[in-house]
N, C-alpha and C positions, 0 to 999 in steps of 0.2 A: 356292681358285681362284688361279691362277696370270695375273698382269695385266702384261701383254707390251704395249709402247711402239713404235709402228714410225716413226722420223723419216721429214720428207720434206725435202727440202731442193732447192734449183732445180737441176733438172738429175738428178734424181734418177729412174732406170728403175721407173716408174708397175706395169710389169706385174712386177716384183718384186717391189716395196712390198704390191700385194693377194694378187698367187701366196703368199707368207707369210701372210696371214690367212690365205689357203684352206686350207692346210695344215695350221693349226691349229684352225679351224675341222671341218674334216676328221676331226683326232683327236675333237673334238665330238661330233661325230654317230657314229665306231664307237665312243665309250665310254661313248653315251647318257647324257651331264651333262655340264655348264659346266666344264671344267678348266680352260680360257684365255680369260680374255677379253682381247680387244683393242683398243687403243685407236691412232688415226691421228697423232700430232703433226707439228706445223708447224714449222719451223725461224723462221719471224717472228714467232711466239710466244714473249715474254720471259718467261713466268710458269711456273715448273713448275708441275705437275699437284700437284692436291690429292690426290689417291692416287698414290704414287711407285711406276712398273711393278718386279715383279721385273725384266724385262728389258730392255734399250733395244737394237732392234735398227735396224743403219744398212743399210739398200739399197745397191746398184750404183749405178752412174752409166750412164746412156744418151748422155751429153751427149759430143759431137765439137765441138774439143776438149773434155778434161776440165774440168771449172772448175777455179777457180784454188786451192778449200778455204782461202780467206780470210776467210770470212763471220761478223764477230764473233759474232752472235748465234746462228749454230750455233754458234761453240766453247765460245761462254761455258754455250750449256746443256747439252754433253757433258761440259765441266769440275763444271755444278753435278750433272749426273745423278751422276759419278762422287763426289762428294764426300760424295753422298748414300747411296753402297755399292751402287748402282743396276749390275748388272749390263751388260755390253754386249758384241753380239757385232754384226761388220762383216763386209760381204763383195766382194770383188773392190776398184774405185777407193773403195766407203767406207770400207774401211782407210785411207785417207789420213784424211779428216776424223779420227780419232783419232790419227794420229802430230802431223796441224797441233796438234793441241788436247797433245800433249805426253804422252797417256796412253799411250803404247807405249813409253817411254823405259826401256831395262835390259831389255825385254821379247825374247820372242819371235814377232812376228807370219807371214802371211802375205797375200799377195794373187795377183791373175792371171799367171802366171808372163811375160806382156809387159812387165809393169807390176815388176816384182822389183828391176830393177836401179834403175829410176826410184827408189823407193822406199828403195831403202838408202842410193841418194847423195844425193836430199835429206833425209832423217830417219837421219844416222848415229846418231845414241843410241840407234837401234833394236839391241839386242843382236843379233838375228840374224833378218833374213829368210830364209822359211825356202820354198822355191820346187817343193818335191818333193810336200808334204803339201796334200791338198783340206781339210783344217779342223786350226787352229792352238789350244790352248785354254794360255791363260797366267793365270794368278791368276785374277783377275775378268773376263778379254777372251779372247771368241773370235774369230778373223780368218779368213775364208773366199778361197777360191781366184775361180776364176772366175764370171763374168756370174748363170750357175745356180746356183752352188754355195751358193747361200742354200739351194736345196731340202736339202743336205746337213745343212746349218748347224739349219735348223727340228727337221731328223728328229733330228739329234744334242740339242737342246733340249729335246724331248719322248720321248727316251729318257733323257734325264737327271730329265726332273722327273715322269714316270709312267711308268716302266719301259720296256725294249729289247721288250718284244711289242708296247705301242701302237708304237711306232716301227714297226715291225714291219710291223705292219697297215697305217697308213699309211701306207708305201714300197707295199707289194702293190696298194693300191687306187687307188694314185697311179702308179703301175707306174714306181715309180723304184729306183734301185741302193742298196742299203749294204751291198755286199760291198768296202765297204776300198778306193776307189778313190784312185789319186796323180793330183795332174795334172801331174808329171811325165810320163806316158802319152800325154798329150794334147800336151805341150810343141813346140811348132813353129819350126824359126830363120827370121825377118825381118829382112831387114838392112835398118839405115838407109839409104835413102835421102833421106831430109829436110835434107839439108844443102847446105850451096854449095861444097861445097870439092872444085875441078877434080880435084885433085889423088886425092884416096882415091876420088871415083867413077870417075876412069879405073881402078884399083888394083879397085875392086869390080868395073869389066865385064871384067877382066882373066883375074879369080878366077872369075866368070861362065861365061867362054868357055874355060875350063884349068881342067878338073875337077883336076887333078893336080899345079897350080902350089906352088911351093917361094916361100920368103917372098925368095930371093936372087933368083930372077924373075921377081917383083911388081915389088921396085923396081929392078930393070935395063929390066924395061920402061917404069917410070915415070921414070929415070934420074936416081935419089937412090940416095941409102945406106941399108942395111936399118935402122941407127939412126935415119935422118931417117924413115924409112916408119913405123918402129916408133911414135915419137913425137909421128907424123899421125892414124895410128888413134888411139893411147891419147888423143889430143883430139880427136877429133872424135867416135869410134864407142864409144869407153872400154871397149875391146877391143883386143889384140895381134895384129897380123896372123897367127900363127900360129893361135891359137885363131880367129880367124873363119873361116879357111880349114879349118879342122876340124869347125866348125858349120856351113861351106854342106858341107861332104864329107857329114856325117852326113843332113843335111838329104836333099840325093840319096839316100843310104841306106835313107832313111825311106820316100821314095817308090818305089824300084825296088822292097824287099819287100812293099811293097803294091799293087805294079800291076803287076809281072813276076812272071815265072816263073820268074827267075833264081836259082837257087844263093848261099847264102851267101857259099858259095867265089867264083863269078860277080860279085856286086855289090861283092865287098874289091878285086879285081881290076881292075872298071871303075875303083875310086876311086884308083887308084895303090896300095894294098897288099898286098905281096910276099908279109906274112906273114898268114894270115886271121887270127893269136890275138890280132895288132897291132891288126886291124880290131875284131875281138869287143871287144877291151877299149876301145878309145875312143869305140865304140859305145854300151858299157854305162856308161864313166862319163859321157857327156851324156846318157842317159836313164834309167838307172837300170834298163834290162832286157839283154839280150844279143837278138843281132837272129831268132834263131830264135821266142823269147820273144814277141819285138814281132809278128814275123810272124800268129805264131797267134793272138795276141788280137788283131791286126786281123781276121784272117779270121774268130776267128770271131762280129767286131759286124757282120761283112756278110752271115752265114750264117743 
């Protein structure tokens, strides 16, 4: 029997923490005997467990804002799970609770690709977040993408420790996906605007209102110099005016192939580009598909 640990810790998304029982629970009953049992831990609880889980698995966070993942006494017993050879896989913001606790360091993780960039500038010893892939698996740590993608993360657990058919089964009866999904697919640009600086949000409603704006007529109309403008984003938004204006470009992109009728050819055009193969490829390297690509597996989750 395979003995899976699910922490709780404050703030922690409740209907995560038992959707993961269920799931393995689930495997339970189509494989008719105990293969996992589960157990609930507390994060106020100093005492490891007298039976130490194969697995310690971290939940989501539900919490706005996130916490702050300072809490000694979760780190001190992620450090002691880990010292104990204690497996551990995280998903979406509880990836963090393991980079605070130090066990991502050299690694490769992932989390919600909102959350990516957060993540690589405060835990730089993280070797590489990795922002494309729905489940990240590194030595002893596996780090999951977004809010769900625990369901991912369980089915991946339980095709690893009772073979790819239960997994199998319980995707079918769960009626969930494991055809290889990225969340890159999913990926959506949100620009900051949580900040107080006059300056780059006149520069953002600029970019707003000028689908087609050049980085030399952001700041003529902000009336700096493209280096002083450059040097405003990379502090405030820690992004390049060029590349943001290429993420809200795409962004539009994203949405005309999926709510118009318009032509590949049609939507390069609306965004300012001349050449469509220009379009295709800045297309395809922020998402990872070319927009014909994207089109059709939009259409057909709506079909």
């Amino acid at each position: 029997m395979w003995h899976i640990a699910i922490l709780h810790y404050e703030g922690v998304m409740k209907s995560a923490a038992y959707g993961m029982e269920d799931l393995f629970r689930i495997a339970n009953r189509l494989a008719s005997k105990d293969l996992f049992e589960i157990h609930h831990e507390y994060s106020v609880h100093k005492e490891i467990p007298h039976t130490l889980p194969k697995v310690l698995v971290v939940p989501p966070s539900s919490a706005h804002p996130l916490p702050d993942f300072k809490c000694q006494v979760t780190l001190d017993y992620l450090k002691n799970m880990n010292q104990q050879s204690v497996e551990i896989a995280a998903s979406c913001a509880g990836v963090f609770w393991l980079a605070e606790a130090g066990l991502l360091s050299g690694k490769t993780a992932t989390t919600h690709w909102n959350l990516c960039e957060r993540l690589k500038r405060n835990y730089p010893d993280i070797r590489q977040v990795e922002r494309r892939d729905i489940l990240v698996i590194d030595g002893s740590f596996t780090t999951a993408a977004g809010l769900f993608a625990y369901q991912d993360m369980v089915l991946q657990l339980i095709a690893r420790f009772e073979g790819l058919e239960l997994a199998k089964q319980v995707a079918d009866f769960a009626l969930l996906d494991m055809t290889g999904r990225l969340q890159s697919f999913y990926e959506r640009f949100i620009p900051n605007t949580n900040h107080k600086d006059a300056l780059v949000h006149r520069a953002q409603r600029y970019c707003e209102a000028h689908v087609n704006a050049s980085v030399k007529s952001v700041a003529q109309h902000c009336g700096v110099s493209e280096r002083s403008l450059h040097r405003k984003f990379i502090s405030i938004l820690g992004t390049s005016p060029k590349h943001y204006i290429v993420q809200l470009k795409i962004e539009r992109a994203r949405n005309l192939l999926c709510l118009s009728q318009m032509t590949v050819e049609k939507v390069a055009f609306e965004l300012g580009y001349q050449d469509v193969s220009n379009f295709n490829r800045a297309f395809k390297k922020v998402t990872q598909l070319s927009p014909s690509v994207f089109r059709n597996r939009q259409n057909s989750q709506l079909t």
